[in-house]
C-alpha positions in Angstrom: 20.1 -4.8 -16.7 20.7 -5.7 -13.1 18.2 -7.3 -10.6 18.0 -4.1 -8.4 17.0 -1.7 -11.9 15.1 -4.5 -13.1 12.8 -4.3 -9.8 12.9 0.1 -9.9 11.8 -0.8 -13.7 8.9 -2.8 -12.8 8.0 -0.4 -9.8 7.3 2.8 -11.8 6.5 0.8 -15.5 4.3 -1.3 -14.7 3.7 -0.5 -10.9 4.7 -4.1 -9.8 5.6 -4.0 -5.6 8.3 -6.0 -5.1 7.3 -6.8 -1.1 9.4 -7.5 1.2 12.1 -5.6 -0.5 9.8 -2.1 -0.1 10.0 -1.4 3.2 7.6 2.3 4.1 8.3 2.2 7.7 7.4 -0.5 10.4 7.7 -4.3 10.3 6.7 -5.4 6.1 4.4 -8.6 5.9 6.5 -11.6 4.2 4.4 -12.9 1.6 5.1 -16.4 0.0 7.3 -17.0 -2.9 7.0 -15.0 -6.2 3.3 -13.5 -4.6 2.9 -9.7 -5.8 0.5 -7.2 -4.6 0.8 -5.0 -7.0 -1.9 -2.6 -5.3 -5.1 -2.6 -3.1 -8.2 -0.6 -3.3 -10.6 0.1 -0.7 -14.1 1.1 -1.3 -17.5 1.6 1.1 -17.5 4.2 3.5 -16.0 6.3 6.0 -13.6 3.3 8.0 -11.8 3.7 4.9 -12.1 6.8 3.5 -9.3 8.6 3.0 -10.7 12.4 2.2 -13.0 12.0 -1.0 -16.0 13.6 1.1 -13.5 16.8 0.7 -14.7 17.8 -2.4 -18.3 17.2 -1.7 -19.1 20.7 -0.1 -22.8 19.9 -0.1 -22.7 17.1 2.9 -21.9 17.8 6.2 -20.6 14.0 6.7 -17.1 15.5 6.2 -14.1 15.6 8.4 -11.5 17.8 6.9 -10.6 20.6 10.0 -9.3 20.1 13.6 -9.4 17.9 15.7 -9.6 15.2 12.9 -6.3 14.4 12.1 -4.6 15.6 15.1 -2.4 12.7 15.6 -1.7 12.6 11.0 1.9 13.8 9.8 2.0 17.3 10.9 -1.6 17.3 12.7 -3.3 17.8 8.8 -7.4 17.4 8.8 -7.1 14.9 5.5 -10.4 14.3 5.4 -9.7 11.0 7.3 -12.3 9.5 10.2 -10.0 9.3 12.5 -7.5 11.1 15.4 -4.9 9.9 12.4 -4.4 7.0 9.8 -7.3 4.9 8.8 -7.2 0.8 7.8 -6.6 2.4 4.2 -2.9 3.6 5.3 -2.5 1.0 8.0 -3.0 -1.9 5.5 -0.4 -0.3 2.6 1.9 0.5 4.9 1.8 -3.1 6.5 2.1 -4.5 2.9 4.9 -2.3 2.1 3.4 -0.8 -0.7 3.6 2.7 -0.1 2.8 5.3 3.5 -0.6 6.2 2.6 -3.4 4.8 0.3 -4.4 8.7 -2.0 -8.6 9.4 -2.4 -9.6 8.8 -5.4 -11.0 12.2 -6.1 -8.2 13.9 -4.2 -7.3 16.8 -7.0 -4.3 16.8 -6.2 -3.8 13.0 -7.4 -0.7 12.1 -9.6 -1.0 9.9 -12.6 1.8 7.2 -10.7 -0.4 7.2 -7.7 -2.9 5.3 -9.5 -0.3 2.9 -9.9 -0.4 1.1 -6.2 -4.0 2.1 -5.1 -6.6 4.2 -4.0 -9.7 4.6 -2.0 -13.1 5.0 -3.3 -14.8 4.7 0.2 -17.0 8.0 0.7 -18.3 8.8 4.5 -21.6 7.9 5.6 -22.6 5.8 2.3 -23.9 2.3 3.0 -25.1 -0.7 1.0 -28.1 0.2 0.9 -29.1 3.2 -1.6 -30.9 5.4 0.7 -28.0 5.0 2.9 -26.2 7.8 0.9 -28.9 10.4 1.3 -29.7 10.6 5.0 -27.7 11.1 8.2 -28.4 11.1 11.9 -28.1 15.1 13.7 -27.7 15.0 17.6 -31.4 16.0 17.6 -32.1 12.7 16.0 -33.5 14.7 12.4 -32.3 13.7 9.2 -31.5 16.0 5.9 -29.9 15.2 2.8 -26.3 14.1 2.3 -25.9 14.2 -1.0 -22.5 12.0 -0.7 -21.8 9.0 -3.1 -23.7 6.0 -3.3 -21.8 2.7 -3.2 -22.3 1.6 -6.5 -21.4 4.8 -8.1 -17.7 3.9 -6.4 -18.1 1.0 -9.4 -18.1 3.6 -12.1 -15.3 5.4 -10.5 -13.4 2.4 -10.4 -14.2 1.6 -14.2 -13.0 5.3 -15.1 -10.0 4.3 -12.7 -9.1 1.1 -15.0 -9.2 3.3 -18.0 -7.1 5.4 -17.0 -4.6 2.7 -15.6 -4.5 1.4 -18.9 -3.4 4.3 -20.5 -0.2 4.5 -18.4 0.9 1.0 -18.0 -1.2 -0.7 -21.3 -4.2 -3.3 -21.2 -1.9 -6.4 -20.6 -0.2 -4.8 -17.5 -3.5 -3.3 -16.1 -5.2 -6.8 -16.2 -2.6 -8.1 -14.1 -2.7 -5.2 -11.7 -6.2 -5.7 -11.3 -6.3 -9.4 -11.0 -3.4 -9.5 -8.6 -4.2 -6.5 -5.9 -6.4 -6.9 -3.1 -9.9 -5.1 -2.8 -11.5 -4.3 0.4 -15.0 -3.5 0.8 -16.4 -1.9 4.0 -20.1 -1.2 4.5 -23.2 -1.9 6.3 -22.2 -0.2 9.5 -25.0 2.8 8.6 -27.4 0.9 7.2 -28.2 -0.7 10.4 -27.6 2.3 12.8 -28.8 5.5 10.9 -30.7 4.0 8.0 -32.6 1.7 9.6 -32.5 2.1 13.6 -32.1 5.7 14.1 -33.6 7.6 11.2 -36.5 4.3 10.8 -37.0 5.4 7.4 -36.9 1.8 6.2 -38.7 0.3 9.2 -41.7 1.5 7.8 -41.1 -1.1 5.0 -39.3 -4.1 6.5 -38.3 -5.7 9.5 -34.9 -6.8 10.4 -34.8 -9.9 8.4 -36.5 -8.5 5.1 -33.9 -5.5 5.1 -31.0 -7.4 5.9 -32.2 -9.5 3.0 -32.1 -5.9 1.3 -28.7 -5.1 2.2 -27.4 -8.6 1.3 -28.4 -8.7 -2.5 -27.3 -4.9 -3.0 -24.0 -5.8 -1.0 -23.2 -9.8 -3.5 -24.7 -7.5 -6.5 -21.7 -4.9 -5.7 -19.3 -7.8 -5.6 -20.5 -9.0 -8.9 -19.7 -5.8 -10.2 -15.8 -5.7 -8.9 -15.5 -9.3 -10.4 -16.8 -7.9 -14.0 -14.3 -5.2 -14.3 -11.3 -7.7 -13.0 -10.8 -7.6 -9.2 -10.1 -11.3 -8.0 -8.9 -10.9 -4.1 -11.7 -9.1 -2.6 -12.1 -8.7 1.2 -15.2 -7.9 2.9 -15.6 -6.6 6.5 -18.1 -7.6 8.3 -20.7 -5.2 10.0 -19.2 -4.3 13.3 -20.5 -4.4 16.8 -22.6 -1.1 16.0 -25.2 -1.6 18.8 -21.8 -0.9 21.1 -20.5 2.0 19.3 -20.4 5.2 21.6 -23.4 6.5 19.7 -25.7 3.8 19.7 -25.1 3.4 23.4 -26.3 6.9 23.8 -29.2 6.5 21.1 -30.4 3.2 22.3 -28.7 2.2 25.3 -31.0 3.4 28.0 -29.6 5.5 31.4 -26.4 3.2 31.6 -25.7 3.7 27.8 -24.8 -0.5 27.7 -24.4 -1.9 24.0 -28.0 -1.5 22.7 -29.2 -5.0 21.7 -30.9 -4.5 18.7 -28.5 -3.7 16.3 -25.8 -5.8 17.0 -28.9 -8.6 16.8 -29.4 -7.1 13.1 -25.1 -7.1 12.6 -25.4 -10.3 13.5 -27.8 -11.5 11.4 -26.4 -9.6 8.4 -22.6 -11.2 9.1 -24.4 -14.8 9.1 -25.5 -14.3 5.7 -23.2 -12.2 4.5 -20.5 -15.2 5.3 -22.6 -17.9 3.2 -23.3 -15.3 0.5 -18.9 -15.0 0.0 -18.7 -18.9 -0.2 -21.4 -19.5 -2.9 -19.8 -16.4 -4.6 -16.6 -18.0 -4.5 -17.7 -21.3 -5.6 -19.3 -19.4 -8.3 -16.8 -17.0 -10.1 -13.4 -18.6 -11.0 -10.1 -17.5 -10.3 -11.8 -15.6 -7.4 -10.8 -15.3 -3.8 -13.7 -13.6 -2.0 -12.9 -13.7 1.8 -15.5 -13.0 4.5 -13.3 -10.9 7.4 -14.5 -10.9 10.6 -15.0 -7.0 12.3 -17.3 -8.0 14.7 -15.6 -10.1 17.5 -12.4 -8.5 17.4 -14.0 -5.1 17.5 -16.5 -6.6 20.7 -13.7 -8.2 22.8 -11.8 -4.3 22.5 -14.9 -2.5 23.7 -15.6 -5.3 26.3 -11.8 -5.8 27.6 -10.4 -2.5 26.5 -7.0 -3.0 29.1 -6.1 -6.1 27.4 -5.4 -3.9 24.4 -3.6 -0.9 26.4 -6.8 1.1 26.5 -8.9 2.7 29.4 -12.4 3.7 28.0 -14.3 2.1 25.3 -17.3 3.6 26.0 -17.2 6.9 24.4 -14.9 8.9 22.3 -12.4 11.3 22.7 -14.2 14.5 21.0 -16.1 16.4 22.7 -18.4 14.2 25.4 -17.7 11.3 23.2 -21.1 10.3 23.4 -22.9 11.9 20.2 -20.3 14.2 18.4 -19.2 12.8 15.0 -17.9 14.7 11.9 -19.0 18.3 11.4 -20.6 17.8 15.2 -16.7 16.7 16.8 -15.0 20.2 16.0 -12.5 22.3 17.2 -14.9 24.0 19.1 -15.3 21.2 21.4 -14.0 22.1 25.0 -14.5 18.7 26.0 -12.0 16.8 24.1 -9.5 14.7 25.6 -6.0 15.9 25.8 -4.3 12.2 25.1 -6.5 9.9 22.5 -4.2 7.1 23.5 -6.2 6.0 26.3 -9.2 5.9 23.6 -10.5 3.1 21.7 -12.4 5.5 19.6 -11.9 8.9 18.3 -15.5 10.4 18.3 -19.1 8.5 18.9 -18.8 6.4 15.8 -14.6 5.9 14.7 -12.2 4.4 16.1 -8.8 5.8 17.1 -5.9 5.1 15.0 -4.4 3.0 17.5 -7.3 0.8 17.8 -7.2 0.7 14.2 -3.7 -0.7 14.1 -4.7 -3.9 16.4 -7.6 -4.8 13.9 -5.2 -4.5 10.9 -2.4 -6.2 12.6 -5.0 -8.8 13.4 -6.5 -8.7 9.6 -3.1 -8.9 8.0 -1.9 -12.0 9.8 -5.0 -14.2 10.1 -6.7 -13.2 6.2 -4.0 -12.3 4.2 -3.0 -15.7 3.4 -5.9 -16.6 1.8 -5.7 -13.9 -0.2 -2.9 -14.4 -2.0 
């Protein structure tokens, strides 16, 4: 058998990515030497979501119609948080694994897709378990969500495993699992609906005590990857959510500036959120648990948006830009900017998806190699 079907073999058998020699569109990351990423798997909430809040028609934390997706192949409403791709896509396609990374739950999921990844991530869920059951309306009242709460992405991912193993076998599974990268992203509505806007956990803690909260749900989550196999896992750090179009509006007085408060409480959370990787590290062998920085990058965008190629950081492109996110940034909105490229975020709470390119072009080259 030559090289070239020996590699094709591998692909579809035993869904080993050859990088660097799988080339999806754009510039592919070199990786070192015989290194393999054999998939990656995203799970938290909606940064990374790539449409499993679709089937969920009891939430109205969803984003599958116009204008979301706008920008996507063929302007499609996937079910994505964004104008277009999400760091799901952005980070396969970088990789050279494949265009886009498939929701878990999509129904129209093929058995070979499981091979290279998918995304657990479900909008509006957060480490905390309450998280999952609340949002923020524009009047500032909260109702039920009914969406998935993090830890039940766990269970999903265990089903997932099982049925990996039935295609490829336990041996080749085991590999695939030890050898693709995970990426967890949460914490972002914890702080700004859970506890700042909503204040249904105020009543119980202050920002230490429910930081302290968030981090033993968030290491107990990582525990639970490590059990069922994952090795490489990368975890975002809670962005700068006090500067988020929103939170400007919610808490940022007349001038809507960054309100102080919950970037103090992301702050806080990212200090011990950093220490809690390196003891887990230390801790579970053979693991590579890597603390990845959100916040700075995220900050110096919002603060120096020209640097980047952008002209307003301050609000989104739907609507006003200043409180509409998912079912409240629809086509209805007359508001909504005709070119999202001047944009650094989509509506009041996402990004666009070319702000989400810089971040993953950034993530890529400065984490990636201690991943691997």
């Amino acid at each position: 058998m030559t090289t070239l079907l020996l590699r094709f073999f591998l692909f579809v058998c035993c869904g080993l990515v050859i990088l660097g020699n799988q080339a999806v569109g754009g510039d592919v990351v070199k990786l070192p030497p015989n290194a393999t990423i054999p998939a990656v798997f995203m799970f938290g909430d909606s940064i990374v979501d790539t449409g499993n809040n679709n089937v969920n028609l009891k939430t109205p934390a969803r984003c599958n119609f116009p204008p979301y997706g706008r920008e996507f192949e063929g302007g499609i409403s996937t079910g994505r948080y964004s104008n277009g791709k999400v760091p799901s896509d952005l980070i396969v396609e970088k990789l050279g694994i494949k265009e886009l990374l498939p929701a878990y739950l999509d129904p129209n999921l093929q058995p070979n897709d499981l091979l290279t990844g998918v995304s657990f991530a479900v909008g509006a869920t957060g480490y905390d378990p309450m998280t999952a059951q609340i949002v923020v309306s524009r009047l500032a009242y909260f109702f039920s969500l009914a969406v998935t709460p993090l830890f039940d992405q766990l269970r999903q991912f265990e089903e997932y495993i099982g049925k990996l193993k039935g295609i490829v076998g336990e041996e080749r599974a085991n590999f695939i699992l030890a050898n693709s990268l995970c990426f967890v992203v949460a914490s972002s509505n914890d702080i700004a609906n859970t506890y700042f806007v909503a204040g249904v956990r105020k009543l119980e803690y202050d920002v230490p005590s429910y930081t302290d909260l968030m981090l033993n749900q968030a290491s107990d989550f990582f525990k639970g990857l490590y059990a069922l196999g994952a090795r490489r896992i990368g975890v975002f750090s809670a962005p700068p959510i006090g500067c988020l179009p929103s939170q400007r509006t919610l808490g940022g007085g007349v001038e809507r500036d960054c309100a102080d408060k919950p970037n103090q409480a992301a702050m806080l959370f990212n200090s011990k959120l950093s220490a809690e990787l390196d003891d887990l590290k230390n801790n579970l062998p053979n693991s590579m648990l890597i603390y990845v920085d959100i916040y700075n990058p995220l900050l110096d965008m919002i603060i120096n948006p020209t640097n980047y190629g952008f002209e307003v950081s301050n609000k989104g492109c739907c609507g006003s830009g200043k409180l509409e996110v998912s079912i409240l940034c629809n086509r209805f909105e007359p508001e909504t900017c005709t070119d999202d490229s001047h944009y650094l975020f989509w509506d009041s709470y996402h990004p666009t998806e070319g702000a989400y390119k810089i971040i993953v072009d950034e993530l890529i080259t400065k984490y990636l190699p201690h991943l691997v």
